[in-house]
N, C-alpha and C positions, 0 to 999 in steps of 0.2 A: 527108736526101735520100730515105731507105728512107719515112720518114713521109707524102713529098709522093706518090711514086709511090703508095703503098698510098692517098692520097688519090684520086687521079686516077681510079686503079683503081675506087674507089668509086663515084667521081661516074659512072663510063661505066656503071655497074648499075642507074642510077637512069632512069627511064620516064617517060614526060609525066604519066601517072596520078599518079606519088607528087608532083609541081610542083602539082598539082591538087588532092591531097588540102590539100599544105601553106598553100597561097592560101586554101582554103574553112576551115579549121581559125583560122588567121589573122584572116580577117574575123569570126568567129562570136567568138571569144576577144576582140577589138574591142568589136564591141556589146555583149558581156555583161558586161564591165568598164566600159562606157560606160553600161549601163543599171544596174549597180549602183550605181555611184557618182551617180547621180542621183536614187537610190529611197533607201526605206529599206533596202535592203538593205548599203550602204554601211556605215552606224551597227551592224548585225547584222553584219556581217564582222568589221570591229575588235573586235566583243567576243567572236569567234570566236576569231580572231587573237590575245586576251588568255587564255580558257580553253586555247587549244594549247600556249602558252607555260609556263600553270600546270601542265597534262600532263606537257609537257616535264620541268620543273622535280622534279613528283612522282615521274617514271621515273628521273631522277638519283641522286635522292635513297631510291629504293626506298624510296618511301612507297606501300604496297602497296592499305590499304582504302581509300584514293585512287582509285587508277587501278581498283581493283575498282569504284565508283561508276561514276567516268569511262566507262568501257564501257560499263556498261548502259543510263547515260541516255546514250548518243551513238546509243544504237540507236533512240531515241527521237527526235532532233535534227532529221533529218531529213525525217520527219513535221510537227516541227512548226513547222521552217521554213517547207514551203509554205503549210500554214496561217495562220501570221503574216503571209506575203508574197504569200497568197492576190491580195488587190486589184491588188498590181503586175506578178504574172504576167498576169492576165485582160489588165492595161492594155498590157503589152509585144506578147501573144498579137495584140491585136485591132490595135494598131501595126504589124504584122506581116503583117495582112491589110490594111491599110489602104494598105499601101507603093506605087509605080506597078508595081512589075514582078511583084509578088505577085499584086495588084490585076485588072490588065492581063489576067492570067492566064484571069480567074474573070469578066470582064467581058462580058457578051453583049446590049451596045450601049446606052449612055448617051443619057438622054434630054434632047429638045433643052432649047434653054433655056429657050425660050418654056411648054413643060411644067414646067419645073420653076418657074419664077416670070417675066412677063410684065413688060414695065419701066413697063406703068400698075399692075401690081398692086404693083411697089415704091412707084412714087408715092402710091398709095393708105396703103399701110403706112405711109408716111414718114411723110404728113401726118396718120396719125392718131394717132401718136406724138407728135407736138409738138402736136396739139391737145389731147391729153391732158395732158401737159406742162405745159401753162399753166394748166389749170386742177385740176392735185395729182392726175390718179387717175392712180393704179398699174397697170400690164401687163407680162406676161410673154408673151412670141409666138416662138414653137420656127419656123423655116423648115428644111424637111426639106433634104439633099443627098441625095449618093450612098446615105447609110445609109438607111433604112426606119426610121420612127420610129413603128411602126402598134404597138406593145405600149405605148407610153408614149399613144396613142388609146385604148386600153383601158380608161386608167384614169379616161375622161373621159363627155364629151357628144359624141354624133356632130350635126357641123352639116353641113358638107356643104353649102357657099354660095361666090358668087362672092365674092372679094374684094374688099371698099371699105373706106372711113376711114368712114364711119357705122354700119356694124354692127359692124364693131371697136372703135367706140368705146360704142355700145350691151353691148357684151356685157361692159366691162370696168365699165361704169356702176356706183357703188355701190349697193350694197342690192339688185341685181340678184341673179337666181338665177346666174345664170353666171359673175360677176364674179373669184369665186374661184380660183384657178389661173393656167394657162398655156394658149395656143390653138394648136394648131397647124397649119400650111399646110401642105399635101403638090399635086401636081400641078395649082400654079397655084388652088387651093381653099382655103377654111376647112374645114380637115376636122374639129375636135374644141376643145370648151371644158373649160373646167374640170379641167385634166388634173394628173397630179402630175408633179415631177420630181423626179431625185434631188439629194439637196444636196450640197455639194463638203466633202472632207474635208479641204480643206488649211487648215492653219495660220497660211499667211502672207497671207491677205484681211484687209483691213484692218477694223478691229473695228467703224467706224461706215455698214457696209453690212450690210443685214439682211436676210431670207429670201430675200425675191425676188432678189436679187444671187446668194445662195448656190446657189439652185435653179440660177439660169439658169446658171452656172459651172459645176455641178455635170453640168447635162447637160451641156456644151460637153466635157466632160471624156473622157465616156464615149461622144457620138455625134457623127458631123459636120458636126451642121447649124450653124445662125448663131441664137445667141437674144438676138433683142433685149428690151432691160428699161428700163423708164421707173419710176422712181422718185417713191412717192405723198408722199416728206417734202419732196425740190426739184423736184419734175417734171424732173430732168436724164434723158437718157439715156444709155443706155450699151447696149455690145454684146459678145457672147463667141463665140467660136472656138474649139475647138481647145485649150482650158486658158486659154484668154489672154482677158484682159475690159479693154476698151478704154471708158474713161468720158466723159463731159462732152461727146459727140459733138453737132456743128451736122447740118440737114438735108444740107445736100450730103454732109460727112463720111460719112454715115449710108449713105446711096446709092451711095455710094462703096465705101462695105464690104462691104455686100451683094454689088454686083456683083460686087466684088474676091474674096470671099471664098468665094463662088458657084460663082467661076470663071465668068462669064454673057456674051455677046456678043461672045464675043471672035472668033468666025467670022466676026464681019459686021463687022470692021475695026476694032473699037472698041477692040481691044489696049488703048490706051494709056489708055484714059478706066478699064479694068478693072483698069490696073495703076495707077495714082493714089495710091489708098489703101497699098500696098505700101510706092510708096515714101515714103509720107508716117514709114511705119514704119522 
């Protein structure tokens, strides 16, 4: 009874501030278990978790130039955790900026949709993808979103042209000077040919997709836009988002992603045609 009381007692000392801290501690200790366990960070804890144990074991046992080691590289560990884990904090960081309410924050008015891609310049794209398709030439074509894709224009040709399916397919032409690379579109434009992207470090792509797939994942990984990829071995197409590459796409499908994935026309009623693709998923 003395126990409950002196409970009570406690709980009446406690303020909305400390309910506040304990809620935000909470969610934070959430994602950061949720984000290790999805990273490599995961695979580095367990063997964390195995050298603590060895520690343990070594303090037991007063195994002294042990744990005289153990100190001085732990002072070291943590150093070179970030380093190791470099790529997955930048990737958690920019998650983070990327979030709606983070986002929302920092937003000083999104532009329409018709700026960002116009639905004759998806038609245009669409169809210059499957006319390439058919006849084996390869493309990589970066559609800009929220993010700013103008460093990865850097590493290219500034074009700077309306969008159609003949010059898109002009410029991916072999043998051509510009064919090289990835193009990308920013405000409804062909802003840049020839560009690089970065390629994806993950493991689990499947081994009989090669560069052009890797590129274009690769961006998807690190920016928001939408890269379509047409493939010079089957003329198939495929598309990536977001880490995620969706293959063997039809023209509708295709059209469907974009706008899906765009987030595009949804103001002007078309809700349901932009969520299509969603739920196909």
């Amino acid at each position: 009874m003395e126990y409950l009381n002196s409970f009570v007692t406690y709980m009446g000392t406690i303020e909305w501030q400390d309910y506040t801290e304990i809620i935000i501690i909470a969610v934070l200790l959430y994602y950061m278990i949720k984000w290790i366990h999805q990273s490599r960070a995961w695979s580095l804890l367990k063997g964390l978790f195995v050298i603590i144990i060895f520690i343990c074991l070594a303090k037991l046992f007063h195994m002294d130039t042990i744990l005289w080691l153990a100190s001085n590289i732990l002072q070291f560990a943590v150093i070179a955790l970030i380093v190791v884990l470099q790529p997955e904090l930048r990737k958690a960081l920019e998650s983070l900026g990327k979030t709606n309410v983070i986002g929302g924050m920092f937003d000083f008015g999104q532009k329409p949709a018709e700026e960002i891609l116009s639905r004759k310049s998806i038609d245009e794209i669409v169809r210059a993808c499957f006319q390439m398709g058919r006849v084996r030439t390869g493309a990589l074509i970066v559609i800009e979103n929220k993010e700013s894709v103008s460093r990865i224009d850097e590493t290219g040709i500034k074009v700077d042209a309306d969008i159609t399916n003949q010059l898109l397919i002009n410029i991916f032409e072999k043998n051509t000077p510009l064919h090289d690379g990835a193009v990308t579109i920013r405000n409804n434009r062909i802003s840049a040919a020839t560009c690089y992207l970065p390629l994806t470090q993950s493991q689990t792509i499947s081994k009989e997709l090669g560069t052009r797939h890797r590129a274009g994942l690769g961006m998807s990984e690190e920016y928001d836009a939408v890269i379509i990829i047409v493939s010079e071995e089957t003329g198939r197409v495929s598309a990536a988002h977001e880490g995620q590459l969706e293959r063997n796409l039809g023209e509708e499908a295709l059209k469907n992603y974009i706008i899906s994935e765009l987030g595009l026309f949804a103001e002007e009623g078309n809700e349901d045609t932009s969520k299509k693709w969603r739920r196909r998923k």
